[in-house]
C-alpha positions in Angstrom: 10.2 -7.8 -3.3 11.5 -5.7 -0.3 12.4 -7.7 3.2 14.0 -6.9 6.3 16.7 -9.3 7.9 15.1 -11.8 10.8 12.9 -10.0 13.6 15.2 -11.3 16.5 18.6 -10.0 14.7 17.6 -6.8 13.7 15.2 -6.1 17.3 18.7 -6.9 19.3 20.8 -4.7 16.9 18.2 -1.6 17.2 17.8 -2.2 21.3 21.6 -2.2 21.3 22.8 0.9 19.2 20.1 2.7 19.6 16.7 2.2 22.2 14.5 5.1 21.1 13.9 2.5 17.9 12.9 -0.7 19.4 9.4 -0.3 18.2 10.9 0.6 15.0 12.9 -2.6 13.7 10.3 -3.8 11.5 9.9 -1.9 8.3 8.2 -2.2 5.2 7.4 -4.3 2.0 7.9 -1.9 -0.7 5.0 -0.4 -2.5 6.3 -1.7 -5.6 5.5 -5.4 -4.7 2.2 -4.9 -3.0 0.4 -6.1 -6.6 -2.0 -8.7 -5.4 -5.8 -7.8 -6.9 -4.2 -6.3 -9.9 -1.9 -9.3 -10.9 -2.8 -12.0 -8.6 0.0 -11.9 -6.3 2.5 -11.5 -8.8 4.9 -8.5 -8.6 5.1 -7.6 -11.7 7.3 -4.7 -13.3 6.0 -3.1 -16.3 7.5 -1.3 -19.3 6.3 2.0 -19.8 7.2 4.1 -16.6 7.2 1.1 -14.2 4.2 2.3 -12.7 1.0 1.0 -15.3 0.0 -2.6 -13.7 -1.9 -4.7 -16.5 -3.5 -8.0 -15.9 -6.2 -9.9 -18.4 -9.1 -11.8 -16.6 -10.0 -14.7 -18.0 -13.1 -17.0 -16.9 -13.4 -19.8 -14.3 -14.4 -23.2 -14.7 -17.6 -22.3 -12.6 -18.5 -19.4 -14.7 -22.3 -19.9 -15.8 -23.5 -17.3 -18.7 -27.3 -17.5 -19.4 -28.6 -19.1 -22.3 -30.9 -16.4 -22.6 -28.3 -12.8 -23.7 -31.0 -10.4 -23.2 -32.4 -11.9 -19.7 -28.9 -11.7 -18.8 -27.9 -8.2 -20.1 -31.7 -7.3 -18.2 -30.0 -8.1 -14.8 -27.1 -6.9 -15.3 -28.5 -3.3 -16.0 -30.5 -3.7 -13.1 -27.5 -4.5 -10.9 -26.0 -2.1 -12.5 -28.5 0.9 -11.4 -28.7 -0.7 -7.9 -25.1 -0.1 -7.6 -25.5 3.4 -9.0 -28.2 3.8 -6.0 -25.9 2.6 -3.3 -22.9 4.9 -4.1 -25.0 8.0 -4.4 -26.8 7.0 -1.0 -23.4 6.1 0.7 -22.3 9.9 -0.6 -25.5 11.6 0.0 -25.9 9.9 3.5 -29.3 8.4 3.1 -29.4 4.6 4.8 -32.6 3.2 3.5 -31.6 4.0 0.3 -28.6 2.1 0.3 -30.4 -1.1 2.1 -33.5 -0.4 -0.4 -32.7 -3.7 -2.3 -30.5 -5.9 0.1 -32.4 -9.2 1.1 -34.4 -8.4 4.2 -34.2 -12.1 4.8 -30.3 -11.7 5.2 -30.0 -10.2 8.7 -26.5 -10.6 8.9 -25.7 -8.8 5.5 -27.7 -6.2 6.6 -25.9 -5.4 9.8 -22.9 -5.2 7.7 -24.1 -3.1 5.5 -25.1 -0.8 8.0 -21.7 -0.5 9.5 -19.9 -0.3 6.2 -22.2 2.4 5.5 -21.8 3.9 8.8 -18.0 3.8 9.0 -17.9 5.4 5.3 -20.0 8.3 6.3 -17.6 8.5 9.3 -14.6 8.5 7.4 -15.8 11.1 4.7 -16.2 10.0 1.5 -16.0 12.8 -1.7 -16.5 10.2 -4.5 -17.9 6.7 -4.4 -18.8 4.3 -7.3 -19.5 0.4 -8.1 -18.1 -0.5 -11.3 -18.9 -4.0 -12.3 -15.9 -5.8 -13.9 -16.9 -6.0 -17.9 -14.6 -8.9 -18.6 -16.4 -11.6 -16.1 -19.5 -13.2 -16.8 -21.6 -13.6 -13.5 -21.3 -16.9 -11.9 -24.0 -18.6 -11.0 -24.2 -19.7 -6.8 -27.0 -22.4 -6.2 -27.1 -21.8 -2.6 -28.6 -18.6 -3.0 -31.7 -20.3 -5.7 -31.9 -20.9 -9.1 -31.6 -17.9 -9.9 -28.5 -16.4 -8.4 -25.3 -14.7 -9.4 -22.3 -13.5 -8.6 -20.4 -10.5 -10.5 -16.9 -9.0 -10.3 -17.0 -5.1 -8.4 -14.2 -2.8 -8.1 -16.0 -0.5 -5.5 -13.9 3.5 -6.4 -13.5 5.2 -3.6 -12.1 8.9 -2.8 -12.0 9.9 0.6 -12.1 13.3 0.8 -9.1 15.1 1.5 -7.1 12.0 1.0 -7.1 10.6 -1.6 -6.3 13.0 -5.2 -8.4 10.4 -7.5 -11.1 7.2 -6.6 -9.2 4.3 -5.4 -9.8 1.0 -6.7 -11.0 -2.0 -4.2 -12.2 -5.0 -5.4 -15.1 -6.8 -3.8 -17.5 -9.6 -5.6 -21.7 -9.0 -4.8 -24.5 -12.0 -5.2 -28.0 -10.9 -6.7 -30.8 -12.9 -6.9 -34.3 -12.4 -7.9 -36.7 -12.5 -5.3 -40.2 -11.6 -5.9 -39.4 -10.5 -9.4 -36.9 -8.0 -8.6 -33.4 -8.3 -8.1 -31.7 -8.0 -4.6 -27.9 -8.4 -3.0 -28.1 -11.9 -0.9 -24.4 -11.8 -0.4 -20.8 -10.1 -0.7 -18.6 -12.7 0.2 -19.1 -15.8 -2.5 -16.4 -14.8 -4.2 -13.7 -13.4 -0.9 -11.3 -17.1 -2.0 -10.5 -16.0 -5.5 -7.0 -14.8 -5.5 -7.2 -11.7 -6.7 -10.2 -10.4 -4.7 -7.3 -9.8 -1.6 -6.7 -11.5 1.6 -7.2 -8.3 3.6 -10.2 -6.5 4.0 -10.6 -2.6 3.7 -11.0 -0.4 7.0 -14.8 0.3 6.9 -15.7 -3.4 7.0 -14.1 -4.5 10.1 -16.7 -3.0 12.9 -17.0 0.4 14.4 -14.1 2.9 13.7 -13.2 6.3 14.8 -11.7 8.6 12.6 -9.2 11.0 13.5 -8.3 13.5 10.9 -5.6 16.1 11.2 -3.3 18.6 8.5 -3.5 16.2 5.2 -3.8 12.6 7.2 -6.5 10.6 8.2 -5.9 7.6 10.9 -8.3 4.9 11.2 -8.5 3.1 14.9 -10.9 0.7 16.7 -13.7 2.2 18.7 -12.7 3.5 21.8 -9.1 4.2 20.5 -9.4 7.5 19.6 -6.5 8.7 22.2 -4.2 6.6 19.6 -5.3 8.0 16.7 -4.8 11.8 17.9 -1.5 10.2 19.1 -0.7 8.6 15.2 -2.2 11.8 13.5 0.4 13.9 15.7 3.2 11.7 14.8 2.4 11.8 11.0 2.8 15.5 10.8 6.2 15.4 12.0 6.8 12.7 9.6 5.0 14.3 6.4 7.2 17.4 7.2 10.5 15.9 6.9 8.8 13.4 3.9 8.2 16.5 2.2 11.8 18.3 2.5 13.6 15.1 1.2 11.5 14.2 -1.4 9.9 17.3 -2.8 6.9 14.9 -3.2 3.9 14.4 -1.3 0.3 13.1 -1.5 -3.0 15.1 -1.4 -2.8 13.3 1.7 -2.3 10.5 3.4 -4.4 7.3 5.3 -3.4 5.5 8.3 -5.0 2.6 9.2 -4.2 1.3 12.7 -6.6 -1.6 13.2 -6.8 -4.2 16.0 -8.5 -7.0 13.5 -6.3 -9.1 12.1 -8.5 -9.2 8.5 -6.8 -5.2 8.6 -3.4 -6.5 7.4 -2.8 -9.1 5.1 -0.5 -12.4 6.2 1.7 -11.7 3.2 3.3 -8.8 3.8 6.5 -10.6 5.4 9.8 -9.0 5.9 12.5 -11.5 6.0 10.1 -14.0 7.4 8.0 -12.2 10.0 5.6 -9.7 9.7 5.9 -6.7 8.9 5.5 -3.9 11.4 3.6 -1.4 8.8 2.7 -1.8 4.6 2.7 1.3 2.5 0.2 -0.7 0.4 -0.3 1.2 -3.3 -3.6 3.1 -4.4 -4.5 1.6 -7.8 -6.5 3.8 -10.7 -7.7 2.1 -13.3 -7.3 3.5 -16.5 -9.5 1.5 -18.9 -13.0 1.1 -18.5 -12.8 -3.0 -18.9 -10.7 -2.4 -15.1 -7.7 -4.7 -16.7 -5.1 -1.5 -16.7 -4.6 0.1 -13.6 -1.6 2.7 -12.3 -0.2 3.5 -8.5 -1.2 6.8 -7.8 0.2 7.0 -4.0 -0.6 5.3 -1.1 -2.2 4.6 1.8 0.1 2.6 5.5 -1.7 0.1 6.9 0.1 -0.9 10.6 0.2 -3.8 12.2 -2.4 -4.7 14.6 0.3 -5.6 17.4 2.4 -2.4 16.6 -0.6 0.0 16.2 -0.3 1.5 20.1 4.1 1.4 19.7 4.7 2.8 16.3 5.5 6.5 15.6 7.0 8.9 13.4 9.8 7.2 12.4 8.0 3.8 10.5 5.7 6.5 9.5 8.2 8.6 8.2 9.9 5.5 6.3 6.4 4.6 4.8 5.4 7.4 4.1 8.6 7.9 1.9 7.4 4.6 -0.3 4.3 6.3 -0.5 5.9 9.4 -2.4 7.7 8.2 -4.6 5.5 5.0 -5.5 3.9 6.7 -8.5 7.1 7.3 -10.2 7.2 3.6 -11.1 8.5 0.2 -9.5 12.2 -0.5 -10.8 14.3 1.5 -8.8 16.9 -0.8 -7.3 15.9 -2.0 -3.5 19.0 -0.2 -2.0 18.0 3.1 -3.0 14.0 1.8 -2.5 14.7 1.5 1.0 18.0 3.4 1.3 16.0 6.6 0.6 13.3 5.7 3.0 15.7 4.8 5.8 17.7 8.3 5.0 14.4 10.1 5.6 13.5 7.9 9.0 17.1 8.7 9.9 16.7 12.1 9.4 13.8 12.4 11.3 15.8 10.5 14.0 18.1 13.1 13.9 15.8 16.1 14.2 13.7 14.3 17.3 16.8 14.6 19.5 18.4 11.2 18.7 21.7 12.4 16.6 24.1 10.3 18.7 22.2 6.7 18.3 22.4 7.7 14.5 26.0 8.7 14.6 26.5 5.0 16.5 24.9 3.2 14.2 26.9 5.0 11.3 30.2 4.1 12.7 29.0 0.7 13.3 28.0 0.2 9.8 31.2 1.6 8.5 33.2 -1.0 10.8 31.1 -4.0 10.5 29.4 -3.3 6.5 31.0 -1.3 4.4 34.2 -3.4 4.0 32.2 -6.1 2.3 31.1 -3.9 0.3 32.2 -4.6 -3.4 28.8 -4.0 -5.7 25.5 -1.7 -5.0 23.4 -4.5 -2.8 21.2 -6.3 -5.4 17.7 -6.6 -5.1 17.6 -11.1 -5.4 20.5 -11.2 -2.3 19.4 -7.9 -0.7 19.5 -9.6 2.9 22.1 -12.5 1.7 24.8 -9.8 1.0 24.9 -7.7 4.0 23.2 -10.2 6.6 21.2 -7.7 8.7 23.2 -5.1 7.3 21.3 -4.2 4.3 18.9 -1.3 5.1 22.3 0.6 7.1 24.2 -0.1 4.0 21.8 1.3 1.8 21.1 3.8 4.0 25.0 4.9 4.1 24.6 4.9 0.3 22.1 7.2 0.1 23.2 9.7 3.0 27.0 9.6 0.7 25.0 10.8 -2.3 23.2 13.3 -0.9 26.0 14.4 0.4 28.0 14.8 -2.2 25.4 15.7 -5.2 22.5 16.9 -3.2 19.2 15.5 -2.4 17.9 17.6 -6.3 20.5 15.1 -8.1 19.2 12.2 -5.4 15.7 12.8 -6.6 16.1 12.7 -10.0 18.4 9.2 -10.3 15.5 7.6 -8.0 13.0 9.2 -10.6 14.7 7.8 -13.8 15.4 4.6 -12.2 11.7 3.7 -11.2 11.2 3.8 -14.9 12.7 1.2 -15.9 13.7 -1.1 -17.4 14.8 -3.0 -14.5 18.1 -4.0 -16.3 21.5 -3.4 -15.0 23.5 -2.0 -18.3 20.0 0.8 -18.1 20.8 1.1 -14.5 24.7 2.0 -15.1 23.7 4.3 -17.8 21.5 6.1 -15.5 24.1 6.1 -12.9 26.9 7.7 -15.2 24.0 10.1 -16.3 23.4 11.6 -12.7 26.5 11.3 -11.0 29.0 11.2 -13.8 30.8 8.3 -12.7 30.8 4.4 -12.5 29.5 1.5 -10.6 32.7 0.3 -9.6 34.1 3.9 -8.6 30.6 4.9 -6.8 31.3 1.7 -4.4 34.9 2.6 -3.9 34.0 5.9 -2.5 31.2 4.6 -0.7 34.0 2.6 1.0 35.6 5.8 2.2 32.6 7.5 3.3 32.8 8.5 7.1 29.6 10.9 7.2 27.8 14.2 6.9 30.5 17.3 6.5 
């Protein structure tokens, strides 16, 4: 997993060399690690490609199957063709379709629902499905009646011109039969399993404006929209210099920049703080039992305090994640991170800032890189270097594209997220690229003193 030194070491460090970044001295937890409703919270690094996340579900202890298969399979088809309904009214914008068979008695559900449905038709959506999870049995929830059960959802969503394919999200929906028809009674008995998320999606957090501009989308509160044409302005200088250094982009790209806490998820710590923004992975499945699933970009997620502060640069950092997540998860953290924090410098660079960058290179090279003796390894990425890792990374990566071009940078990133995350594969790689050595890469990294 990718952390940032301690809040108060790196903030004074940024105010010091360089003041136009303040806001920026909280980056990101790498896409790679962001794995939670796939795996459970475990970061898990697969074989083939890096990218394919697998996980098998397997039954709780209060998982109830009805005695009676065909009364069960019964109601499941009808949930099954209510959730049909709902999607199609969510994408053809009819309301009373979609509320057709909520409890009426459930007044608080239905106010949700008719801000999630609201905020979906305000965000745009191009394709929209409910796909019940095949593996679970329904679980039976007494509070709702004898007859009352809860089943597994990944809710698919494409926003249009956003997202390239339907994302998944997983929720968990209550039925029960009332007056001999089924109805939703509740979408929340199931929000403490682990792998249903501890964050909740943009659309059900109260009213929203969306701001759209060239290939990005920002999400704000309600009366925020000043900020949003502020983000989405900010994000197309940052796309543009994304674009140039990685030769990769998205379809395009969300921002959500939420004042609800539930927006962004307490995990996502750097180096024991929050984070100040999450490039936080689109999952596809690709099985229809929804146990496979593969990155297929991603969408930043700020954090609440930072939403009015942060600008181009994070964006331009996250952003890079969010390129070159789909090309798998094992790339070492140095070049993770180095290459994002090459592109934010870059950016830096091109916004009028050169000199702070040029401080904080020299600084580096007098304070980092003589402790320099291996590439920074992803276990001690912080212990190595202090606060010093993301610079030294960042040095790493500025010296190789430097010398071999950002082509030859592209392409050692691209084989690396493969995988195996193994360090004889690694050094292979490494002599592939850049025909030389580990050992003789650092030395020369040593003597690095910038840019021609």
């Amino acid at each position: 997993m990718d952390v940032v030194p301690t809040g108060t070491e790196v903030g004074n460090r940024g105010r010091r060399w360089v003041p136009w970044i303040a806001g920026v001295v909280v980056l990101t937890v790498a896409a790679a690690a962001v794995t939670w409703f796939v795996v459970g919270g475990q970061d898990s690094r697969s074989g083939a490609g890096g990218a394919g996340v697998s996980s098998t579900p397997t039954g709780t202890s209060s998982t109830v199957t009805s005695s009676d298969g065909a009364a069960e399979a019964k109601m499941l088809a009808e949930v099954d063709a209510i959730l049909k309904a709902r999607a199609s009214a969510v994408v053809a914008g009819r309301l009373p379709q979609y509320l057709e068979h909520v409890d009426p008695s459930s007044r608080k559900l239905l106010q949700r629902d008719r801000q999630v449905f609201a905020n979906l038709r305000r965000i745009g959506i191009r394709q929209l499905s409910y796909q019940r999870e095949l593996n679970y049995s329904p679980e039976a929830q007494a509070k709702h009646g004898a007859d009352a059960w809860a089943v597994r959802i990944m809710m698919m969503v494409q926003i249009a011109g956003i997202d390239s394919v339907p994302r998944a999200s997983p929720l968990g929906y209550t039925f029960a039969r009332r007056g001999g028809r089924w109805l939703l009674v509740a979408d929340d008995d199931l929000a403490a399993e682990p792998d249903r998320g501890t964050y909740r999606e943009p659309w059900d957090l109260g009213t929203i404006e969306a701001v759209r501009g060239p290939g990005v989308l920002v999400i704000v509160p309600a009366g925020e929209g000043g900020n949003g044409r502020r983000l989405a302005r900010e994000a197309q200088a940052a796309v543009r210099v994304v674009r140039s250094a990685t030769r990769r982009a998205q379809a395009g790209i969300l921002v959500v920049a939420l004042a609800d806490r539930r927006s962004f998820d307490p995990g996502w710590r750097t180096g024991g703080h929050p984070a100040g923004a999450v490039a936080v992975p689109n999952y596809v499945p690709t099985n229809p039992e929804l146990t496979d699933f593969k990155v297929a970009g991603s969408r930043v997620v700020i954090n609440p305090d930072e939403r009015r502060d942060e600008g181009r640069l994070l964006l331009a950092h996250e952003f890079t994640h969010a390129a070159m997540s789909p090309l798998g998860n094992a790339a070492p953290t140095w070049l993770v991170e180095g290459f994002a924090m090459y592109v934010e410098y870059r950016l830096a660079e091109q916004s009028g800032y050169r000199q702070g960058v040029a401080e904080r290179r020299r600084e580096l090279r007098r304070e980092g890189l003589p402790a320099l003796t291996v590439l920074p390894i992803d276990g001690v990425f912080h212990g190595e270097y202090d606060e010093d890792s993301y610079g030294i990374s960042w040095l790493i990566v500025e010296y190789l594209a430097s010398k071999y071009g950002l082509t030859t940078v592209n392409a050692l990133y691209a084989d690396l997220a493969k995988g195996p995350d193994d360090p004889g594969i690694r050094e292979q790689v490494i002599q592939k690229h850049l025909k030389i050595s580990e050992t003789a890469l650092v030395a020369a990294i040593k003597k690095y003193h910038g840019p021609a």
